[in-house]
C-alpha positions as CSV (number, residue, x, y, z in Angstrom):
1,X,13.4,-55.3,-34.6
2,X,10.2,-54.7,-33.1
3,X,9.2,-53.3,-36.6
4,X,10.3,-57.1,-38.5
5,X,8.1,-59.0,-36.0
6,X,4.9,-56.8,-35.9
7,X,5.0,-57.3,-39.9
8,X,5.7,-61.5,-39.6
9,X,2.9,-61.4,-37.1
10,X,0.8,-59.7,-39.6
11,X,2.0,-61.1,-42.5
12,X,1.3,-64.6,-40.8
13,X,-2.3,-63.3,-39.6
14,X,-3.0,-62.8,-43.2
15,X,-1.6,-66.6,-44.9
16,X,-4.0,-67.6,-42.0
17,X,-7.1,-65.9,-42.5
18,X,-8.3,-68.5,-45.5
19,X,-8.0,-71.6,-43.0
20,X,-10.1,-69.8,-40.4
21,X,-12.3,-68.9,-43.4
22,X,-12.9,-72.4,-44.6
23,X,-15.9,-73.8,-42.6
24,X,-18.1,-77.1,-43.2
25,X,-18.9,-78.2,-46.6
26,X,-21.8,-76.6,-48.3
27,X,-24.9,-79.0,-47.1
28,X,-27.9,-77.5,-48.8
29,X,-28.8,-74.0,-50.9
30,X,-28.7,-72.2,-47.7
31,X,-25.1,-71.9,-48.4
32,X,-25.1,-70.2,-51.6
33,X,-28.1,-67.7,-50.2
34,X,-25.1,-67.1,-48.1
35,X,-22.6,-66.6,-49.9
36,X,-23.9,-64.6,-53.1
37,X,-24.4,-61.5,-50.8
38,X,-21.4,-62.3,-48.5
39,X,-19.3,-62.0,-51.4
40,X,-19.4,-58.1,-51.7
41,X,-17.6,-58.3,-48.0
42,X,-14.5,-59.3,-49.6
43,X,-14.6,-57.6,-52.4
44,X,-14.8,-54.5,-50.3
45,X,-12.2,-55.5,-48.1
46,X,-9.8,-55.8,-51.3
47,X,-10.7,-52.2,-52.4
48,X,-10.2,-50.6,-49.5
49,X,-8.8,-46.9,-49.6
50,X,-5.4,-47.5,-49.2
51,X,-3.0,-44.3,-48.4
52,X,-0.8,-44.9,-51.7
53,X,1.8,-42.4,-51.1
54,X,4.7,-41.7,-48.8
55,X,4.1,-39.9,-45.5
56,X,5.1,-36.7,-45.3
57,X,4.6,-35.0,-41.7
58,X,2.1,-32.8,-41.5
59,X,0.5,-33.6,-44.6
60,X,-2.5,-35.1,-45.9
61,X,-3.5,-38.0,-48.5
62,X,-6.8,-38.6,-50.0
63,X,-7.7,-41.3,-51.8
64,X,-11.1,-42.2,-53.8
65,X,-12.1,-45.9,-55.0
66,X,-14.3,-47.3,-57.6
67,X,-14.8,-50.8,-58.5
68,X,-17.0,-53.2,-60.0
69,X,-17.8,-56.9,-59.1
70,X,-19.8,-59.5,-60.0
71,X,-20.4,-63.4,-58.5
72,X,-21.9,-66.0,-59.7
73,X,-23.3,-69.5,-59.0
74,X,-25.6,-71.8,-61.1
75,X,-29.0,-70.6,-59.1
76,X,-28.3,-67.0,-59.9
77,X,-25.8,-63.7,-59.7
78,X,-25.1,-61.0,-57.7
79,X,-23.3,-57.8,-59.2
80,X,-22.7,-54.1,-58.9
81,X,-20.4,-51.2,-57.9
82,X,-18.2,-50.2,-55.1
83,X,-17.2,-46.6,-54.0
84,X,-15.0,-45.6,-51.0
85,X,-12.8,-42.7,-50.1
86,X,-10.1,-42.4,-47.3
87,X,-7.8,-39.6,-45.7
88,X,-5.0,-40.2,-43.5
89,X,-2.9,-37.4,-42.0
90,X,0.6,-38.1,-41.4
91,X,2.0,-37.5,-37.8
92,X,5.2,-38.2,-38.7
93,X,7.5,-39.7,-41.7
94,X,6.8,-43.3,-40.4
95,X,3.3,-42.9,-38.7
96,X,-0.5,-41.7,-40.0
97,X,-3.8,-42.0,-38.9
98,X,-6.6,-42.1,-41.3
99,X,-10.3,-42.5,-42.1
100,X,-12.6,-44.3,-44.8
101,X,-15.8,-44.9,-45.7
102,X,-18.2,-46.8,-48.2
103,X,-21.3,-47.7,-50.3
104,X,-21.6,-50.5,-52.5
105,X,-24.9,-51.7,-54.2
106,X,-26.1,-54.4,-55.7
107,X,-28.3,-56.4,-57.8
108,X,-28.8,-60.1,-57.7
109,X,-30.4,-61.6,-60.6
110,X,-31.4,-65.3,-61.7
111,X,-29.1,-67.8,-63.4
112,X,-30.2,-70.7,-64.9
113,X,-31.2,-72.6,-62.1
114,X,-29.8,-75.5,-59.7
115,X,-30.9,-78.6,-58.6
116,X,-29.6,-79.2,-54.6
117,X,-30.7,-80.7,-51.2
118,X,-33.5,-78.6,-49.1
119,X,-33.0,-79.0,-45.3
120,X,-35.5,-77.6,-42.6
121,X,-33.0,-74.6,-42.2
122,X,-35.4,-72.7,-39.8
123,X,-36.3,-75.1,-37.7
124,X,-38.8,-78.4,-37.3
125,X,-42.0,-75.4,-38.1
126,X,-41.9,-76.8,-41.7
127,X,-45.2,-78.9,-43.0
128,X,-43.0,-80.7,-45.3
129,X,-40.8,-83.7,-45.6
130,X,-37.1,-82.8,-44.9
131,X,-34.8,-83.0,-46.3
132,X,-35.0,-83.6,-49.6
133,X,-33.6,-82.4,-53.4
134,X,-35.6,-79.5,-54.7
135,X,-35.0,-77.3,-58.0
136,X,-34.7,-73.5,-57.8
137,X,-34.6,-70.9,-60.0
138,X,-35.9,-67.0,-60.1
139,X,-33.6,-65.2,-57.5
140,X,-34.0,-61.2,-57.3
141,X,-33.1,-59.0,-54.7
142,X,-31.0,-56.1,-53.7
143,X,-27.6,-55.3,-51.4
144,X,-26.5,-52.4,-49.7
145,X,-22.9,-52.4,-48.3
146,X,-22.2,-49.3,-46.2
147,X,-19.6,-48.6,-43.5
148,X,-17.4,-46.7,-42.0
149,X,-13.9,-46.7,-39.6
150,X,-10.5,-46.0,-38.6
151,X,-6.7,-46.9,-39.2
152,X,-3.6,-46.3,-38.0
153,X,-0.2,-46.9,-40.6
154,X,3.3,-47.4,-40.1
155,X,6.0,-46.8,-43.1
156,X,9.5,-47.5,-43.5
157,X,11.5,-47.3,-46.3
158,X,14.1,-50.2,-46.9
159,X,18.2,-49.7,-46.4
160,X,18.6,-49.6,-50.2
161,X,15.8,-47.1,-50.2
162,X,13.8,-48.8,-52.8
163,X,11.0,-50.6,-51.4
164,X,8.6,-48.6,-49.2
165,X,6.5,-50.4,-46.6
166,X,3.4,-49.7,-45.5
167,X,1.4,-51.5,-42.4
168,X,-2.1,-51.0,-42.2
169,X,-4.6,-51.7,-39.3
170,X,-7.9,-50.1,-38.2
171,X,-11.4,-51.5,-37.8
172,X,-14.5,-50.6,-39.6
173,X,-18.2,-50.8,-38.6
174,X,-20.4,-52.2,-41.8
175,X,-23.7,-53.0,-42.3
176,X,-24.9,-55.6,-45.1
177,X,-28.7,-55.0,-46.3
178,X,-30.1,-57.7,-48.0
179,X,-33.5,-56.9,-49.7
180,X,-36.5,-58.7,-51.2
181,X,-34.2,-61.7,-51.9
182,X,-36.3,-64.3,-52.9
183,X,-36.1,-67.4,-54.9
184,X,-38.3,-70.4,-55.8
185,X,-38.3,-73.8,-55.1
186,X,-39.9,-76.8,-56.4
187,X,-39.7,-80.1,-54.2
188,X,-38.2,-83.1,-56.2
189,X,-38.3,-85.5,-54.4
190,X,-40.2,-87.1,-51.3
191,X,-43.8,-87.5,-50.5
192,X,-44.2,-84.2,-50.7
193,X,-42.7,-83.9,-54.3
194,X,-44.0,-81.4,-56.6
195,X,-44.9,-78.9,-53.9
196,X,-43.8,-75.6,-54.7
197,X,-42.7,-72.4,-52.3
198,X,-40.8,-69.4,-51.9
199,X,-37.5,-68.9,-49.7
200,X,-37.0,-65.1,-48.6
201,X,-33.6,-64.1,-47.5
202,X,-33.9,-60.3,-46.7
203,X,-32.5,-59.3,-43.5
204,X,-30.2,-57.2,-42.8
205,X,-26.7,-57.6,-40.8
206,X,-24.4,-55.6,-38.5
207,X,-20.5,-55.8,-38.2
208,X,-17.4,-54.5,-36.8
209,X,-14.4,-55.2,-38.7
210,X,-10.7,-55.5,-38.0
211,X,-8.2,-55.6,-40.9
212,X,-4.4,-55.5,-41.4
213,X,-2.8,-55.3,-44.4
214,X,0.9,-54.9,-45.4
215,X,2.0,-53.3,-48.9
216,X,5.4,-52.9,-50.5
217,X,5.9,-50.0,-52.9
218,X,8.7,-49.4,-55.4
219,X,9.2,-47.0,-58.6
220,X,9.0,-48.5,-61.8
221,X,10.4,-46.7,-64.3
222,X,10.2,-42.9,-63.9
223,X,6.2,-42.2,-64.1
224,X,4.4,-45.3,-62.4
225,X,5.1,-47.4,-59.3
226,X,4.2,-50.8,-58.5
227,X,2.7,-52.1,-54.9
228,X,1.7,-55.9,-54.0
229,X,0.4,-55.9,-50.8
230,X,-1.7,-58.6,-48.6
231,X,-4.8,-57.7,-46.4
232,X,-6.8,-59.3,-44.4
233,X,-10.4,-59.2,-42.2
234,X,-12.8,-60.6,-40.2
235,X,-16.3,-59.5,-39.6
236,X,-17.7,-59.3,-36.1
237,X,-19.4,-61.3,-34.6
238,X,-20.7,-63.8,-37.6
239,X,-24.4,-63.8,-37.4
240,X,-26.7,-66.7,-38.0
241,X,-28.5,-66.4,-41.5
242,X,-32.2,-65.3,-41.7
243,X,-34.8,-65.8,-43.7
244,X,-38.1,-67.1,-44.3
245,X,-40.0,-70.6,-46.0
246,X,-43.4,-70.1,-47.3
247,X,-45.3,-72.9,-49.2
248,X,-49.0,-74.3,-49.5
249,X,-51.0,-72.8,-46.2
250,X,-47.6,-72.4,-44.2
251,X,-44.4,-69.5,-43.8
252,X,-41.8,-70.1,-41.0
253,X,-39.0,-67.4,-40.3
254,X,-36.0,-67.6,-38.3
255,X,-32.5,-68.5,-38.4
256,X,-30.4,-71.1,-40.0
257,X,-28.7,-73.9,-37.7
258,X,-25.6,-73.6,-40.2
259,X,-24.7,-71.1,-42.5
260,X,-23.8,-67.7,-40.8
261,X,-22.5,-64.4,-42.2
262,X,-19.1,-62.6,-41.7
263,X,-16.3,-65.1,-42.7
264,X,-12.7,-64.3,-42.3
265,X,-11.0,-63.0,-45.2
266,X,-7.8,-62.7,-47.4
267,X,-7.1,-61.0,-50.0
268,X,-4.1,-60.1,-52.2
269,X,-3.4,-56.9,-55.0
270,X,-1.0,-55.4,-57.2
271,X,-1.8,-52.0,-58.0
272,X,0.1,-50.1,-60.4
273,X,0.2,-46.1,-60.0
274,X,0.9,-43.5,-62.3
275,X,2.6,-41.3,-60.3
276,X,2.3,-37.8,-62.4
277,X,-2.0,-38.4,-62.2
278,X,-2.4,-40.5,-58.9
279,X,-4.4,-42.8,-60.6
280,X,-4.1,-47.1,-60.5
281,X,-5.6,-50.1,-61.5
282,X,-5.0,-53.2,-58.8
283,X,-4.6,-55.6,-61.2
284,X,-3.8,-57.9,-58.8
285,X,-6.8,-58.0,-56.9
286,X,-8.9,-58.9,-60.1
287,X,-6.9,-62.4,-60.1
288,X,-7.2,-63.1,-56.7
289,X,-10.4,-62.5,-56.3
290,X,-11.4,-64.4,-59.4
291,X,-8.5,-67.2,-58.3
292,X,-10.0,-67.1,-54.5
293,X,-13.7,-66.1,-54.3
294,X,-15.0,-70.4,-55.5
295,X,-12.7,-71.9,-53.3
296,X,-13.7,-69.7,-49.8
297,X,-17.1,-69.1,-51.4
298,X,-17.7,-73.0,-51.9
299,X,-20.6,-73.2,-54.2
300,X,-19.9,-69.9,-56.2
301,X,-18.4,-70.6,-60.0
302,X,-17.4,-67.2,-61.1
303,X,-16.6,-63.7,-60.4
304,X,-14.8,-61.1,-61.5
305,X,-13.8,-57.6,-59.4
306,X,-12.4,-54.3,-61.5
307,X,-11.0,-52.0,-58.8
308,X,-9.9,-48.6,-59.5
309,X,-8.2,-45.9,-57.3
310,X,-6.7,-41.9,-57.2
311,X,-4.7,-40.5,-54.4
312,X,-3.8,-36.9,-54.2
């Protein structure tokens, strides 16, 4: 019994996660400075190492990930690769512990340019008239994603002993690393139309991580098996965006009054294993990231995640 709650509380922790992830409308381009580099947070989260196979006590599972992901939003694109592994040792047939850890880079590179609303994002320090509608165009920069933490799982096997399930929670401290991310802007509008400037994003970002996920694994056919599974996330504490406005004689850092990094996260797979190699391809979290990512990412247009994994 105590079992069936703990995975309705999670289950219901997850189906929440996108409401507490849903913040104010985007207001300016501050938002999608945000999000283009936030977006490799949930991409990671839906690639985590998860430990595939049944528990066995005393034994050991390993499992190495490899993805690829890429999002997109008129002012410009962020894309690159993801690699994790994970171990958990089994204390028991029901319970494990384990331990995971990542790198993902990242290369953001120019679109074709938007047209949206400029605020003073840093402040009243700005020598110009805001807020106004500016273009901008030229983005470039670099992300490193690295981390590292901790899990505990719990498995059952159902009474017709078909459907396996596996519950998943740990923690895991990340960093996000966002460098030389610059674009340009143009003011449109206002007395001071026509100026022109640079806005500087680099800064980097420190997080601690709690996630639960729950998975449900059954054969199909004789060589593969097939697992949907839910998981969820939310970065600790969300931190205030940074960066920096430069322009004719003037450059004013600090951080934004709005947008902030580390927004709670769902994410949904369906990863089907060939059993006799290890190896699977979560189909499922390609579509829901490519479903998902615009609507929690407001101001993003397209992406696409390719997520790979082998457990021995």
């Amino acid at each position: 019994m105590r079992r069936r709650w703990l995975s309705l509380v999670l289950l219901a922790t997850c189906l929440a996660a996108p409401t507490i992830a849903q913040g104010p409308s985007r207001t300016d381009v501050s938002w999608t400075a945000e999000h283009l580099p936030e977006s490799l947070q949930d991409g990671r989260l839906l690639a985590l190492p998860w430990p595939a196979h049944a528990l066995r006590p005393g034994g050991r599972q390993t499992t190495f990930d490899l993805g690829w992901e890429s999002a997109g939003a008129d002012l410009g694109e962020v894309r690159g690769v993801l690699a994790a592994a994970g171990t958990t040792w089994a204390r028991s047939e029901r319970f494990g512990l384990g331990g995971l850890a990542f790198y993902d880079r990242s290369t953001i590179i120019s679109g074709d340019g938007t047209r949206e609303r400029l605020r003073p994002t840093f402040g009243n320090g700005v020598p110009l008239s805001l807020p106004v509608l500016a273009d901008f165009g030229s983005p470039r920069g670099q992300v490193h994603h690295w981390g590292a933490g901790g899990y505990a799982v719990w498995q059952r096997t159902g009474s017709g002993g078909v459907w396996r399930r596996t519950i998943l929670a740990g923690a895991y401290f990340e960093r996000l690393d966002v460098a030389d991310f610059r674009f340009e802007y143009q003011l449109a509008s206002g007395p001071d139309a026509g100026a022109r400037g640079v806005l500087d994003w680099s800064a980097s970002y420190d997080f601690v991580t709690p996630f639960v996920g729950i998975a449900w694994t059954r054969p199909l056919g004789r060589a593969w098996t097939v697992s949907p599974r839910l998981v969820a996330g939310q970065p600790l504490p969300r931190r205030r965006l940074v960066g920096t406005i430069s322009g004719p004689g003037f450059a004013v850092h600090g951080r934004s009054s709005g947008a902030a990094m580390g927004d709670a996260y769902l994410g949904g797979g369906l990863a089907f294993e060939h059993v006799p190699t290890g190896l699977a391809l979560d189909v499922g979290s390609s579509l829901w990231y490519a479903g998902t990512e615009p609507v929690t990412h407001e101001g993003l247009d397209r992406a696409l995640l390719v997520h790979l994994a082998w457990t021995f």
